[in-house]
N, C-alpha and C positions, 0 to 999 in steps of 0.2 A: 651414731649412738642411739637414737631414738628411734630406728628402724629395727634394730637389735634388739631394745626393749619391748618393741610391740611385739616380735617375732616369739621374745620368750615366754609373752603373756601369753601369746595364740597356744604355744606349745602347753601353758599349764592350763586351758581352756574345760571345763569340768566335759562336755562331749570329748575331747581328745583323751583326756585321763582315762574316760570309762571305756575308748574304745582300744587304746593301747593295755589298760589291766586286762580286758578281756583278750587281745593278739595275746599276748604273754602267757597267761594262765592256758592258755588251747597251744600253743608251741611247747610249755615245758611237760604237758599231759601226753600230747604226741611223743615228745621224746620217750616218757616214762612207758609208754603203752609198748615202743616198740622196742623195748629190752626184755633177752627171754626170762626174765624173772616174773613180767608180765601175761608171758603166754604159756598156755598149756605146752605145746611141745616143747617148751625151752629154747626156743631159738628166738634172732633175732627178725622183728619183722617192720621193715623201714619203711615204709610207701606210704601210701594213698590214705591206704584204712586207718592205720593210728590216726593220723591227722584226723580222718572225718570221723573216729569214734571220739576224737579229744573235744572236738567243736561241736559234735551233739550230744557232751554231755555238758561242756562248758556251758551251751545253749541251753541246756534243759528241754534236747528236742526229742531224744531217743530214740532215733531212726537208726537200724543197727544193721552194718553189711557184713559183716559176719558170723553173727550170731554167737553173741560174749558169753553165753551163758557155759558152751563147748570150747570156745575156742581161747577165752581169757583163766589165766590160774586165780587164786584165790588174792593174790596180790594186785595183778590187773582188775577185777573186783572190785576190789579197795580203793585203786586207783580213780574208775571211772565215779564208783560212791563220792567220792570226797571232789572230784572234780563238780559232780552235779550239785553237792553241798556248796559248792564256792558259787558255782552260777544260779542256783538259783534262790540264794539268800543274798546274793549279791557281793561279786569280787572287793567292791570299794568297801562295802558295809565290814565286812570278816575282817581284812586288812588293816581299817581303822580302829574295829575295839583291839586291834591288838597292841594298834603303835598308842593309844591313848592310853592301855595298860602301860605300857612301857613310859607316859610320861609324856611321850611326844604332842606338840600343839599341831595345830592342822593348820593351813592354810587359808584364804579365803576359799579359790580354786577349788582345793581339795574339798573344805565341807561343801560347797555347791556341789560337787562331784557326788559325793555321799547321800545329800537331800534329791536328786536328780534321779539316784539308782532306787531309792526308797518311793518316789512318785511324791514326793513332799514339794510342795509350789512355794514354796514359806519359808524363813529362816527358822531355825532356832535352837535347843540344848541338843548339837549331833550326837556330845559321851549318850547323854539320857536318851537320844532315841534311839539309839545301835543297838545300847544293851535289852531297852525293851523289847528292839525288834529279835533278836539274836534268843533271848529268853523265852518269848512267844510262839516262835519258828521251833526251837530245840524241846519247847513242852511239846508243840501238836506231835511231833515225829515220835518221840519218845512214849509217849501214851498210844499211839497207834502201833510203833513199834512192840511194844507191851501185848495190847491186844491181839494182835499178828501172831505174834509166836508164840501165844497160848494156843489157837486156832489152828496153825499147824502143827505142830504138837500133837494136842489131843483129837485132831479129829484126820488129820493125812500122816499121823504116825511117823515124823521128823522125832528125831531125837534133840534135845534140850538145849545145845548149843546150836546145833543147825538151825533147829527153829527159832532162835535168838539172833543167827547171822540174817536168813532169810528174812525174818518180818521186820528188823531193819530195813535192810536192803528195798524193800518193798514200801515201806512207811514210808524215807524220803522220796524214794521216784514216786510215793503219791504226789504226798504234802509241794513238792519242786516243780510235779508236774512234768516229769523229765519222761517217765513211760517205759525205761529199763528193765527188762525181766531176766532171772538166770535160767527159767524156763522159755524153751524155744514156741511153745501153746502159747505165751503171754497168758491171759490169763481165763484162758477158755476151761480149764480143768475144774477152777473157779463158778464156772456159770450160774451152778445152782445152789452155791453157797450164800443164803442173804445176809449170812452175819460176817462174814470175813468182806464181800462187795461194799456192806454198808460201810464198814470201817476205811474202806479205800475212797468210798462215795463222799465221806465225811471230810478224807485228809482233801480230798482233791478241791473240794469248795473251798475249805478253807484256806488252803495255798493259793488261789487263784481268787481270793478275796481283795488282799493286800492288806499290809501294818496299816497304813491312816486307815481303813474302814473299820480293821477292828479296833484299835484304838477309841477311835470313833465312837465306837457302840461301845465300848468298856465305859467310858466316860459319863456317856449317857446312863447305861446302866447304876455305875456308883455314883449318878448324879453329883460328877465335880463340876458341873457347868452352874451356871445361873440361870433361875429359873425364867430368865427372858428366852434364855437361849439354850433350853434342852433338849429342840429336837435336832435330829440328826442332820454333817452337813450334806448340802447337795450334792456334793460329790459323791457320798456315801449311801444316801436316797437314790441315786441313778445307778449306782453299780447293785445296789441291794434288787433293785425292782427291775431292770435291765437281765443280772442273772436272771431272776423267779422268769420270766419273760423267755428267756430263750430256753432256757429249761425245760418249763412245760409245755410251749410249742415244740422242742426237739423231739422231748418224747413220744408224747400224743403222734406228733406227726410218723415219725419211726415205729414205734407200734401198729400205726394202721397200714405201714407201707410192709415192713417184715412179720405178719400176724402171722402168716403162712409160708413163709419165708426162712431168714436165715432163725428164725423164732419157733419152726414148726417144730412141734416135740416136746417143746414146754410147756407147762405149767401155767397158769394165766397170773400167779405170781412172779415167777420165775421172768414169764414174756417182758410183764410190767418194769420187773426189777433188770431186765436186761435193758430195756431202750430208755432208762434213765440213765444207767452204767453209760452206754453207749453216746449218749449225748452229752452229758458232764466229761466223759476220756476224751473225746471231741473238741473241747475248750480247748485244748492245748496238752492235755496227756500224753495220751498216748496209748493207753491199755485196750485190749481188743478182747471180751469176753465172747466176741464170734468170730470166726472168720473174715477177715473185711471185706475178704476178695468174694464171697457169699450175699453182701449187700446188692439189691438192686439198684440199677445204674440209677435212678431217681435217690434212693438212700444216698447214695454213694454223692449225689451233687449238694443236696443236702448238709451230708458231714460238711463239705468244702465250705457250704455257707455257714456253718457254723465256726468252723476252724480258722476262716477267716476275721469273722466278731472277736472271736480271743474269749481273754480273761476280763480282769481291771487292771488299769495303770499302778507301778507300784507293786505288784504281785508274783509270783515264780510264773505264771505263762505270759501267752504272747499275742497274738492276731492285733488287731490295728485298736483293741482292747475297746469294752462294752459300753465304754463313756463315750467315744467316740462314736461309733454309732448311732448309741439316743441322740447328742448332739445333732447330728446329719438329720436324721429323722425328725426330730422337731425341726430345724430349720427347712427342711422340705414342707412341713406342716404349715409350719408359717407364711412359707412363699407364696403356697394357694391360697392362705386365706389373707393373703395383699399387705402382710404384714412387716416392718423397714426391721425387725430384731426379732431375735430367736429367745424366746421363754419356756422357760421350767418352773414346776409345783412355784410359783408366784415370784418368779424371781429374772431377774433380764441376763442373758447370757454374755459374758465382753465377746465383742467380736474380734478381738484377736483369736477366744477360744474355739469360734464358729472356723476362722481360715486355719486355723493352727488342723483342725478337724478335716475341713475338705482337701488340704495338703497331703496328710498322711495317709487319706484313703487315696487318693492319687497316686501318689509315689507308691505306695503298698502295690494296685493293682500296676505300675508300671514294672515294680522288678518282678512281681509274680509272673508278669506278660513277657520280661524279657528271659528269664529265665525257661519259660515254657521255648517259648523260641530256639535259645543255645541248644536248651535237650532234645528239641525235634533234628539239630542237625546233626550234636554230637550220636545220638543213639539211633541214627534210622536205621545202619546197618544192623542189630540186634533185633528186630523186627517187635519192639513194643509197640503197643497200639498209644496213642491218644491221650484216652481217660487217664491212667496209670501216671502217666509223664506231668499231667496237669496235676494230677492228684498231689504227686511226690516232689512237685514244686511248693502246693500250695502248704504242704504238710510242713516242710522245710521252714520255710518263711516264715509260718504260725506257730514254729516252735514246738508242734504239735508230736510228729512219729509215730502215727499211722501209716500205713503204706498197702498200696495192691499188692507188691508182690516184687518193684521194679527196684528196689533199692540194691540190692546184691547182686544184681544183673547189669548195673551202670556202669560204662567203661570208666578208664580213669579221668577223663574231662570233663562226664556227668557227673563224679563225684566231686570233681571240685566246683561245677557250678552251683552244684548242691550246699557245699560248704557256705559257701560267699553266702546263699538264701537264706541258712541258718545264721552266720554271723548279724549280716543286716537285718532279719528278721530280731533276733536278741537283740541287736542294740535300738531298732528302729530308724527308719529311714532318714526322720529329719535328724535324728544327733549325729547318726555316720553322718551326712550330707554338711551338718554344722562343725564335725569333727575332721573335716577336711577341707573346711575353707579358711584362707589364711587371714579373712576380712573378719572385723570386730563390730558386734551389734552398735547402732548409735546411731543417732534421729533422722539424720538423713532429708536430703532435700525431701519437699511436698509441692511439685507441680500444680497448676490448677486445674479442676477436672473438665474431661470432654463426655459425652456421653457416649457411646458402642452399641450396637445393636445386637444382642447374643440372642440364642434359640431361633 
């Protein structure tokens, strides 16, 4: 009997919830993508691609093998829109203001599940923080969406509803970070537009900020805190100065590499305003206002380190996210300077949060590494080089959906190792990893220590 109840505890486990709502949501998206009401020719199309269009938009990664813009009708559209709305405001978030509409009480499970998907470390009012978040999320898109389709409108001569479906469509794959375009240019046609870019530049920070930071800073701002305590927390001091940080080194750095390059012909505004585009889509976008496959191979390694870092935790993108990161890097800082604990702006790091840190970048580079692997054997006979395959791994994983070029060219076993990169990259390594063990957290012997000799 007590084997039974642990089994059912494992099974309502908040990692197992979120990784089963996200199977579920990417199986009934497949389904729906591959009915011909979904597709432009009207027929039915069962394979590979429904699935891997349902899980990168579940994922919020937007790496696209057939090019939906042509190939899906106005209802597959819809489909994949509303799918990227669930992933990337979060499947457990949406679901629960619904059942708490309805009345329903949550569980313990369940609200940890919910504070989990939100990047909340904290207990506290889930009704109250859903609907903030859900109200917060549905302003940014809606006021971008607004802006958008006044822009095409009046200036690329869409008429009124198109340009209403359009800058929709476009505001969430910013705000989500998903990177879907129903043009096949993505958004090169774009380039030289600063005030439709800015609007996208704008959504994409701020969906890859996350609810606690803005929260955060809302709080600050209407000063509800006390005045012992109204500066911002450190979690939100690292992702705030962490983005500015890779930000302005992406650019900067990208600007000097593509001056002459995929840049040549611009504008020295236009340049500017491209390799900030270029570096913030990079986060985890997805949007391409060049050519990618145009990037020099130094750019092109670059993206990968960026696409890698991510977003924040908590937020519509992905990579192994910005906190983690700084974490690593102070504690590197540290170690040279002979230091037993890792510190930030005056404050001691737990060292759970230091291992919790060198874990996930671990695991991160091991499935990006095996994954590169599978595709060198799955796809040698197709003759892709190298870069592309690393690329379209690491793009996968980071949520991100840039690509060279390899993604519509992957046999059907590179598409599914692709999938798996996007699922685990969405969920993150250690919640699948904890969403799959049948063992329950709990103290656990403490041996006595020996010392080791590493390095």
């Amino acid at each position: 009997m007590r084997a039974i109840i642990r089994k059912t505890k494992s099974l309502q486990s908040p990692q197992r919830l979120l990784a089963l709502t996200f199977a579920a949501a990417i199986a009934i998206g497949a389904a729906l993508l591959a009915t011909p009401a979904a597709n432009a020719d009207g027929r039915w199309h069962v394979g590979i691609d429904a699935l891997f269009l349902s899980t990168s938009a579940v994922c919020v990664t937007g790496l696209d093998s057939i090019g939906i813009g042509a190939s899906l009708s106005r209802f597959g559209l819809g489909v994949m829109l509303l799918l990227v709305e669930l992933g990337g405001l979060g499947i457990m978030t949406v679901g629960t203001f619904f059942f708490i509409a309805m009345g329903r009480r949550l569980s313990r499970s369940e609200e940890d599940a919910v504070m989990t998907s939100l990047g909340e470390g904290r207990a506290g009012n889930v009704a109250a923080i859903i609907r903030s978040s859900l109200l917060f999320a549905l302003a940014w898109e809606a006021a971008g969406a607004a802006l958008l389709a006044r822009s095409l409108h009046e200036n690329y001569g869409l008429s009124g509803a198109e340009a209403v479906w359009q800058g929709a469509f476009m505001s969430v794959m910013a705000f989500c970070n998903a990177g879907f375009t129903i043009a096949a240019e993505s958004m090169i046609p774009y380039a030289h537009d600063p005030a439709l870019l800015g609007v996208l530049l704008v959504l994409m920070i701020a969906g890859g900020l996350g609810f606690v930071v803005h929260a955060d800073l809302l709080a600050h701002v209407l000063r509800r805190k006390p005045r012992a305590s109204r500066r911002i927390s450190l979690h939100s001091h690292l992702v705030l100065v962490g983005t500015g940080v890779v930000l302005a080194v992406g650019t900067v750095a990208i600007l000097a590499l593509e001056w002459s390059g995929a840049f040549d012909g611009f504008t020295v505004l236009d340049k500017a305003l491209g390799a900030l585009f270029q570096t913030v889509t990079s986060r985890t976008t997805g949007f391409a206002a060049v050519q990618t496959t145009s990037l020099r191979t130094a750019t092109t390694i670059l993206v990968m380190g960026v696409m890698f870092v991510g977003a924040a935790p908590g937020s519509t993108g992905g990579g192994i996210k910005i906190t983690t990161a700084v974490v690593l890097c102070a504690t590197i800082r540290d170690m040279l300077r002979n230091r037993d604990c890792t510190e930030l702006r005056a404050r001691t790091v737990p060292r759970r949060v230091v291992v919790d840190a060198i874990a996930i970048t671990l695991l991160s580079l091991a499935v990006v590494g095996s994954a590169v692997f599978a595709l060198s054997l799955t796809e040698e006979g197709l003759g892709l080089a190298a870069l592309p395959l690393v690329f379209e791994a690491v793009s996968a994983f980071t949520t991100t959906g840039l690509s060279l070029g390899a993604t519509p060219l992957l046999s059907a076993a590179g598409k599914g190792f692709i999938i798996l990169c996007m699922f685990v990259g969405r969920l993150g390594p250690v919640t699948l990893a904890l969403s799959l063990s049948s063992r329950q957290a709990g103290p656990g012997r403490r041996y006595p220590e020996e010392n080791v000799i590493v390095g």
